[in-house]
C-alpha positions in Angstrom: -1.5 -3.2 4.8 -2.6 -1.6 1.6 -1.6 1.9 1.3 -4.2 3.8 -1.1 -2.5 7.1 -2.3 -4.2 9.2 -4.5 -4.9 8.4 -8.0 -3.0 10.5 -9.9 0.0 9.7 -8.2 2.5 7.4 -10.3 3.6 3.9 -9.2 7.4 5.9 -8.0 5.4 8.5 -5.7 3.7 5.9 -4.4 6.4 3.6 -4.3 8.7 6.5 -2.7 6.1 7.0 0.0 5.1 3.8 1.0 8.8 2.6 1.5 9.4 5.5 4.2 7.1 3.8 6.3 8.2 0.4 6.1 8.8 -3.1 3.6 6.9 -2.8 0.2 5.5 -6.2 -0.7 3.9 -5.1 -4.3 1.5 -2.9 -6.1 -1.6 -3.6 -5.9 -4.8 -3.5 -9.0 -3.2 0.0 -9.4 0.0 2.1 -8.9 -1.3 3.9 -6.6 -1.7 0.8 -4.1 0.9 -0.5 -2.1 0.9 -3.9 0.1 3.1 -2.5 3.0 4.5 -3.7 6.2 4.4 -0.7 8.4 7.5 -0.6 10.5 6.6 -0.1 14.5 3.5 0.3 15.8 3.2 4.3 14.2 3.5 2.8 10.6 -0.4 3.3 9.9 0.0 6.8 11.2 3.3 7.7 8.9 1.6 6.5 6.0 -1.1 8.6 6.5 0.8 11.7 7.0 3.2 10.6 3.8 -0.3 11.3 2.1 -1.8 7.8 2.3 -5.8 8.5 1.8 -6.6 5.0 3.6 -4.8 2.3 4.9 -6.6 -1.4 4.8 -6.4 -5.1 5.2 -6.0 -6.1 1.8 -7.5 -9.6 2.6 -10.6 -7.4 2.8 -10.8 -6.7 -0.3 -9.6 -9.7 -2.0 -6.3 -9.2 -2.1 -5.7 -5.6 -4.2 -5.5 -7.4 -7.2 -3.4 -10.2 -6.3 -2.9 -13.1 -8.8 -5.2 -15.8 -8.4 -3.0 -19.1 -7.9 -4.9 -22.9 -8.6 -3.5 -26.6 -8.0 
């Protein structure tokens, strides 16, 4: 999931938060994104309440700024 904190926060903050919830994959486009793997099935609710403004697919949004890979 992409966490979206809020924009002032630095990539630690976000970092700090998002890991309490459950596995960091990366940033995403910003520091204050975070591709997540929520632990259990209250993971989307922590990360709200560890101040997460939204919490997304980030396939939805192609990819939060992932690197575009070609063969």
């Amino acid at each position: 999931m992409a966490a979206l904190f809020p924009p002032w926060w630095n990539g630690a903050q976000s970092l700090l938060a998002a890991s309490s919830a459950g596995a960091v994959i990366r940033f995403g486009a910003l520091p204050s994104i975070v591709i997540v793997q929520p632990a259990g099935d209250g993971g989307v609710a922590q990360l709200h309440r560890l101040g997460a403004w939204a919490v997304l697919d980030p396939q939805a949004f192609g990819g939060c700024g992932a690197p575009k890979g070609g063969a």
